[in-house]
C-alpha positions in Angstrom: -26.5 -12.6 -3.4 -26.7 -9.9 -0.9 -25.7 -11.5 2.5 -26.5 -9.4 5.9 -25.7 -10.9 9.3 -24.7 -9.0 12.8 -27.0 -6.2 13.4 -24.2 -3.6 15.6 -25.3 -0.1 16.9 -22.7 1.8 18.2 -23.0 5.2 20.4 -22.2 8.6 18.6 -19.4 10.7 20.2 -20.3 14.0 18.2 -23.8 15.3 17.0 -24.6 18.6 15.3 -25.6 20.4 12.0 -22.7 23.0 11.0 -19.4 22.7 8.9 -17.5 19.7 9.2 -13.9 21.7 9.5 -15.4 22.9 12.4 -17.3 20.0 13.8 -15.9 17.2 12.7 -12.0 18.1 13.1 -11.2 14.0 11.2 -12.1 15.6 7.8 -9.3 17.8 7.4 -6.9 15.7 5.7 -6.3 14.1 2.8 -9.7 12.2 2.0 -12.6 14.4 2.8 -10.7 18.1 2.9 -11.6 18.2 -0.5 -15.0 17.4 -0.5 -16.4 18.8 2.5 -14.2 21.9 3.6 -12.4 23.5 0.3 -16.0 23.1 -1.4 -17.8 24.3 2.1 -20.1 21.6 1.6 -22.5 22.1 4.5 -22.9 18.8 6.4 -26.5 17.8 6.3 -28.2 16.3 10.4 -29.3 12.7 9.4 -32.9 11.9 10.7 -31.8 8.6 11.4 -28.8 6.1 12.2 -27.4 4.8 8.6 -27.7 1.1 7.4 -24.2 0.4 6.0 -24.0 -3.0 4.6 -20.4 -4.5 4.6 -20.5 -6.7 1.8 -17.5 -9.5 2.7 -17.2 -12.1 4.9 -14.8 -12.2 8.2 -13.1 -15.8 7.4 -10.0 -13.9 6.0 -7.5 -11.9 8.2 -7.6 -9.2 5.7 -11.4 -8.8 5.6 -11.1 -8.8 9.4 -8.6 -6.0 9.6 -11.3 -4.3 7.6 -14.4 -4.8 9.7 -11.8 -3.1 12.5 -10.9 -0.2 10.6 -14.5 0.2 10.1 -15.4 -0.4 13.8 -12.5 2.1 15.3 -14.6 4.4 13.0 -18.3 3.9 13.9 -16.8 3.8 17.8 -15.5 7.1 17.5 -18.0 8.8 14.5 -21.6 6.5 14.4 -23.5 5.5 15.4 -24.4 3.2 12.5 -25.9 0.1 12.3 -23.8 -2.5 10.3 -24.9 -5.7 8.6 -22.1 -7.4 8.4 -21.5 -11.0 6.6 -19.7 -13.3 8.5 -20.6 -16.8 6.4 -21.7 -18.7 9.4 -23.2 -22.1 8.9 -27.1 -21.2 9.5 -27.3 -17.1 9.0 -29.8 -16.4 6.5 -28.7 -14.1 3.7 -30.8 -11.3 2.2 -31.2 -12.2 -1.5 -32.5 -9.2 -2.7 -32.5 -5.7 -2.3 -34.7 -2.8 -3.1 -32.8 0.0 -5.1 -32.9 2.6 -2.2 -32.8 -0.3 1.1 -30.4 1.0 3.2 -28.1 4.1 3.0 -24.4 2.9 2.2 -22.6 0.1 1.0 -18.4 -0.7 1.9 -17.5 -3.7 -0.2 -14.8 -6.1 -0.9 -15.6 -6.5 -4.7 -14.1 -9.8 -6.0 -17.0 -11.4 -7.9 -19.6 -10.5 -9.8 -22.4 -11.2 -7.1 -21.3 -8.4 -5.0 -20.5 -6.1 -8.0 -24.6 -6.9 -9.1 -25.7 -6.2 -5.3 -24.0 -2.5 -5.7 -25.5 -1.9 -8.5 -29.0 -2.7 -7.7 -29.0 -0.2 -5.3 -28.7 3.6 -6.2 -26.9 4.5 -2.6 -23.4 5.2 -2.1 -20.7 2.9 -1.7 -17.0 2.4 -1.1 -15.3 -1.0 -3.1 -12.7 -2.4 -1.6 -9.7 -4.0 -3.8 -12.0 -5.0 -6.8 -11.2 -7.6 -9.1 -10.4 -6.0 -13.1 -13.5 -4.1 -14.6 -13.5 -6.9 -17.6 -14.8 -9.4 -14.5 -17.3 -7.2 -13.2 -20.8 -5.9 -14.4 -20.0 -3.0 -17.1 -20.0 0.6 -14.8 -19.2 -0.7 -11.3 -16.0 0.9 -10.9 -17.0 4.2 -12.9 -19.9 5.0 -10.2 -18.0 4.3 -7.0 -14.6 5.2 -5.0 -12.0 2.7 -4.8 -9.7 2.0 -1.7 -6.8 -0.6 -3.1 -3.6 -1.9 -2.0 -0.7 -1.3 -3.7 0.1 -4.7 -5.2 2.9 -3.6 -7.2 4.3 -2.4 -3.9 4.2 -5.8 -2.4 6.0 -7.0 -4.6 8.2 -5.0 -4.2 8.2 -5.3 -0.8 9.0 -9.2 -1.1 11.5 -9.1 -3.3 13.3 -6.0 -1.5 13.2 -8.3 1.2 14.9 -11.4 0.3 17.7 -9.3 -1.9 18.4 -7.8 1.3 19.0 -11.3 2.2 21.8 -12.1 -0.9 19.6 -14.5 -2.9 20.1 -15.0 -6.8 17.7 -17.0 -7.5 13.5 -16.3 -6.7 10.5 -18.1 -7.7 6.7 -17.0 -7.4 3.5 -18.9 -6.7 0.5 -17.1 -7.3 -3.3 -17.8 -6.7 -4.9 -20.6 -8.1 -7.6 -18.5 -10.4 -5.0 -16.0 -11.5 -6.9 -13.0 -9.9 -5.6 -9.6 -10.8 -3.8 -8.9 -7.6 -2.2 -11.9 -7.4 -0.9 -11.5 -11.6 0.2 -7.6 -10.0 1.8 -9.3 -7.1 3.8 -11.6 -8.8 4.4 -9.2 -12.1 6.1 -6.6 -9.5 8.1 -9.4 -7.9 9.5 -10.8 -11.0 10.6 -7.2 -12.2 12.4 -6.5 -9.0 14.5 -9.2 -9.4 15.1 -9.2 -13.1 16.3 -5.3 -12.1 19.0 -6.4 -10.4 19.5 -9.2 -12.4 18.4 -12.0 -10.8 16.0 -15.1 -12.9 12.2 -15.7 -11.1 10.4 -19.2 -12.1 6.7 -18.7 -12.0 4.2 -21.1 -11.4 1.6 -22.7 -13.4 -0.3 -23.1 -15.4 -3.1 -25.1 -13.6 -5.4 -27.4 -15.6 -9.2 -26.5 -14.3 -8.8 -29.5 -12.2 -6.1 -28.9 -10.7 -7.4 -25.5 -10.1 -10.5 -27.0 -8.1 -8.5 -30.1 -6.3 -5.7 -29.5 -4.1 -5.3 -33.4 -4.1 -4.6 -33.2 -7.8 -2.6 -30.4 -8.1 0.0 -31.3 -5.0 2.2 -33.8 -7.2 2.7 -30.9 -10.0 3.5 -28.5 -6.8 5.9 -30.8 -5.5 7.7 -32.1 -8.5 8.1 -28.2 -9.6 9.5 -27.0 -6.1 11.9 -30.1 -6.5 13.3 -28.6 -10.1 14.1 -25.3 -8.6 17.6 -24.4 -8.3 18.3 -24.0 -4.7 18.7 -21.8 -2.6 16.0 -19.9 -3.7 13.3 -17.3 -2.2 9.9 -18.4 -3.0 6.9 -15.6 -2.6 3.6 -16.9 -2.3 0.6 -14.7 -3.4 -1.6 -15.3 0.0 -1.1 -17.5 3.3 -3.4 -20.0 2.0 -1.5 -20.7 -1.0 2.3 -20.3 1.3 0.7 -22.9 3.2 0.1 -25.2 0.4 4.1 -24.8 -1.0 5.0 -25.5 2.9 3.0 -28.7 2.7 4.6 -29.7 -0.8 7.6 -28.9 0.5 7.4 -31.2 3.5 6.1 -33.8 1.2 9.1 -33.7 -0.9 11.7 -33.3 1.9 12.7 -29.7 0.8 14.2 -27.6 3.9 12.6 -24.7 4.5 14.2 -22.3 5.0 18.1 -23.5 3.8 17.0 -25.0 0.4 14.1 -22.9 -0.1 12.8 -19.4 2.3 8.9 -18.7 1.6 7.3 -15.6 2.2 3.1 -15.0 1.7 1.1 -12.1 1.7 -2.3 -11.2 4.4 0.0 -12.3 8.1 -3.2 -14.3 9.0 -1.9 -15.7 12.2 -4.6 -18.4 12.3 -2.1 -20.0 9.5 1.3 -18.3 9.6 1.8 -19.5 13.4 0.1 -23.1 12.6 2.3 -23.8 9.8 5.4 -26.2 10.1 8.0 -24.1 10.4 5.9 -20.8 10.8 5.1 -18.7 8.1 6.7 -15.4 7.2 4.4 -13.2 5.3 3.3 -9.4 4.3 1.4 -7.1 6.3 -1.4 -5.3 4.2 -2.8 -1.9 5.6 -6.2 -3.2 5.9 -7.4 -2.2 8.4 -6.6 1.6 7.6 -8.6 1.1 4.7 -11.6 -0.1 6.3 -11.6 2.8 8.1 -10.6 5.3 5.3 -13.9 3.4 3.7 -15.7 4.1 6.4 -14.7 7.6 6.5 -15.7 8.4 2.9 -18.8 6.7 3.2 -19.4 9.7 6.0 -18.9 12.3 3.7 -21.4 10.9 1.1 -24.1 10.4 4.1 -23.8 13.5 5.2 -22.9 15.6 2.1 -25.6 17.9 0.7 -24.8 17.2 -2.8 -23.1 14.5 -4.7 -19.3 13.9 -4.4 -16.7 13.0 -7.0 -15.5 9.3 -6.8 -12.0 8.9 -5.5 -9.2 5.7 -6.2 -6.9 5.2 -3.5 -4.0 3.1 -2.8 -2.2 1.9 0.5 1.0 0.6 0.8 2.0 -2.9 2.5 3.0 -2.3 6.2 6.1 -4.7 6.7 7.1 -8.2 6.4 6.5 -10.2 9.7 9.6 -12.4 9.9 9.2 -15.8 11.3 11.2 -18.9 10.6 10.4 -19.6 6.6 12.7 -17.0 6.0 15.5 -17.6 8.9 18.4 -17.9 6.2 20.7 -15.6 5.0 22.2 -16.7 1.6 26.1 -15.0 2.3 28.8 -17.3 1.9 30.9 -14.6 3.8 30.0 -16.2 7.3 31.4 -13.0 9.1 29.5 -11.0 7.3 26.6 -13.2 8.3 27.5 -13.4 11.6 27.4 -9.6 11.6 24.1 -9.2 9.8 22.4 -11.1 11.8 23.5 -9.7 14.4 22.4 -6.2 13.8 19.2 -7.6 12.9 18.8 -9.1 16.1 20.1 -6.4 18.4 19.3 -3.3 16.1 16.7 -2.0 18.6 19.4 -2.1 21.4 22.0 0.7 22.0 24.7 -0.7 20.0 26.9 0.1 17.6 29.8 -0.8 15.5 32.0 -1.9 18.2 29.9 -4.1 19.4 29.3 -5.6 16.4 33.0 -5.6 15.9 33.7 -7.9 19.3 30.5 -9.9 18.7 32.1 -11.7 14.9 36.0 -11.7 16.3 37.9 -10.0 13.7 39.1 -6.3 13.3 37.1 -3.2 12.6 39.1 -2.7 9.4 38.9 -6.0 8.0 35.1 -6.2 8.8 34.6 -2.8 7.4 36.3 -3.8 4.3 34.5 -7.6 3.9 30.6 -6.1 4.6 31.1 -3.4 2.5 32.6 -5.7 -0.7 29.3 -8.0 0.1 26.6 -6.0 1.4 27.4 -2.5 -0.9 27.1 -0.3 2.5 29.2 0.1 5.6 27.9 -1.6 9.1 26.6 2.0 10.3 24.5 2.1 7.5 23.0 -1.0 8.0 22.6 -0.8 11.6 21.1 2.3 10.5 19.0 1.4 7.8 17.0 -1.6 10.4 16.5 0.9 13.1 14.5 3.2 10.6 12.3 0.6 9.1 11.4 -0.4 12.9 10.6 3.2 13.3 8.6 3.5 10.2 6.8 0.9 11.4 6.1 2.2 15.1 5.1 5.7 13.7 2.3 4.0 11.6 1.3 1.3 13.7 1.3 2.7 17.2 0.6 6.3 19.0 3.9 6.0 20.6 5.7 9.4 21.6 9.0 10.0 19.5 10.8 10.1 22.7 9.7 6.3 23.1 10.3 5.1 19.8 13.8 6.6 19.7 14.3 4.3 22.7 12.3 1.9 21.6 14.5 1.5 17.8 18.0 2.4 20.0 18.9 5.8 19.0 20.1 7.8 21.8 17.7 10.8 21.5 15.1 12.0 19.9 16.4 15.0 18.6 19.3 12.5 17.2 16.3 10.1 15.4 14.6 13.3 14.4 18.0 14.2 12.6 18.6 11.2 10.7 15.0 10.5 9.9 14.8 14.1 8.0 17.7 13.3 6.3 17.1 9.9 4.8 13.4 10.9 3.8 13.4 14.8 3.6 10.5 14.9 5.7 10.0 15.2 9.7 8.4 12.4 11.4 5.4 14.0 12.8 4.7 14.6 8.8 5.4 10.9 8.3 3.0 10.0 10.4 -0.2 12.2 9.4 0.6 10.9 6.0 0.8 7.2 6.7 -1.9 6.9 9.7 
């Protein structure tokens, strides 16, 4: 199956047959430096606009963040015209495809259908998070670059999260087919907390019914989630599935978030803000990749010779808090108080006094009662959530450091710049090249 749908031309912004350090000033870092400027590859003029078929369709937020990235792209590089699958009832679908029809192919490569598609063709492409090779045609992944996310970093990332947050005991849901990312996902998580020596239940295993029937599988859900010492941080492998333990939660009158705090992966608003109560989950760097993809692709279009294939890997974003995770498991209430007031008002100009007046007892014996819990002083946590905002403001957003020093509630730039070198040895223009 080979579906194409929207037909989208976009207007070039640069034309021209010369060098691409010289031309095309996007191709100086990390991906396409190699290929097309240390090798002084000269950049070939294309005789007409490419036919790049994006082979995934837009009913997931994380395929949608990658049409974008590969939109910000075309708008600013194309034109191309992009056939894009979008699985609306009615669109007719290409079935078949000569082995040289059309010039480039940028694919989320999760079944073998797609994987055959690729490989009927002889052009280039750029696979998105594939599935394992043992699931795909044999030689897929050897012929073609490979953007992924980190899935071992979201783990990570989860379980860094609700530590953070004092719990001791985590459990993990993954996907209903056991797909690779979710195994990684869920393989990561379970490490992190065994490291600092915490227990994680897992999930499963599904009988192939209860794999194909929600209905059948909600009871065994339910019944599971009940068994679970509480309180306990749940991670859920995708919305969809954070949506399901919400629902089997509600079923079995399990609070969320005081008995059990649930975190998913993809921040697909269209189900994290519809969710009773909403849905905390992980940001992926989709959309960068979509445009990475679409980057690469470039190089092979234009390239006068034929380039090395490339893996990649991109790091989860952040978590986006909402209230599945509004609990803090600290039986210290002052030093709950106090964390959650930091977390709250970290972006402001405040500091330890203020923190101090806010809970009602003295700097010393606050000091003394975060540090015995919490393994840091209030400074350095006050410190620590102002730099994860401006990690996230430095790859998210073009904002001036000037602005996000205000922005994150440092007093000055030069101040942020300071502290920022110090806790990562590198400046924060460098930060941002590398993570944008």
């Amino acid at each position: 199956m080979f579906p194409f749908q929207i037909l989208l031309t976009l207007k070039p912004s640069v034309a021209g047959n010369c060098y691409y350090k010289s031309v095309y000033p996007l191709f100086q870092d990390d991906i396409c430096a190699h290929f097309m400027v240390s090798l002084r590859i000269m950049a070939k003029a294309l005789t007409e606009i490419p036919q790049v078929a994006l082979l995934f369709e837009t009913n997931e937020q994380a395929h949608r963040d990658i049409l974008s990235g590969v939109l910000r792209y075309v708008r600013n590089h194309g034109p191309w015209s992009l056939h894009v699958a979008e699985g609306r009832p009615g669109e007719q679908r290409l079935l078949t495809m000569k082995a040289r029809e059309g010039s480039g192919i940028i694919g989320v490569i999760q079944n073998r259908a797609y994987a055959q598609a690729v490989l009927a063709t002889k052009v280039p492409a750029v696979l998105i998070d594939p599935v394992n090779a043992s699931q795909l045609p044999p030689g897929v992944l050897d012929l073609h670059s490979v953007m992924a996310s980190d899935q071992r970093a979201v783990g990570e990332m989860a379980a860094e999260f609700f530590l953070e947050r004092q719990y001791q005991e985590f459990a993990y849901v993954g996907e209903v087919q056991g797909i690779n990312w979710s195994r990684d996902r869920g393989k990561a998580f379970a490490k992190a907390a065994k490291q600092a020596g915490y227990p994680c239940h897992t999930y499963g295993p599904l009988t192939a019914r209860q794999k194909k029937d929600w209905g059948f599988e909600r009871e065994k859900l339910r019944k599971w989630l009940m068994s679970l010492p509480k309180p306990c941080a749940l991670f859920a492998a995708m919305d969809v599935r954070g949506r399901q333990v919400l629902d089997a939660c509600l079923t079995a009158g399990i609070d969320v978030p005081r008995e059990i705090s649930i975190l998913a992966v993809d921040n697909d608003e269209l189900i994290c803000e519809a969710t009773t109560p909403p849905l905390s989950s992980i940001q992926l760097n989709t959309e960068r990749m979509g445009f990475e993809a679409a980057r690469l692709l470039d190089c092979h279009l234009r390239s006068t010779r034929k380039l090395k294939k490339m893996n990649r890997t991109f790091a989860p974003v952040q978590v986006v808090s909402r209230q599945s995770t509004d609990a803090v498991q600290i039986d210290d209430r002052i030093v709950s108080e106090a964390l959650s007031y930091i977390w709250l008002n970290a972006q402001s100009p405040i500091g330890v006094p203020d923190i101090v007046e806010h809970v009602g007892v003295s700097r010393r014996q606050l000091e003394k009662r975060f540090r015995k819990v919490m393994q840091r002083t209030l400074q350095g946590e006050l410190q620590s959530t102002r730099l994860k905002r401006v990690r996230i403001l430095l790859t998210e957003t073009n904002l001036s450091v000037t602005a996000i020093a205000r922005a994150c509630g440092f007093t000055s730039k030069s101040y942020l710049g300071k502290v920022f070198r110090r806790e990562h040895q590198i400046t924060m223009s460098k930060w941002r090249v590398n993570n944008t």
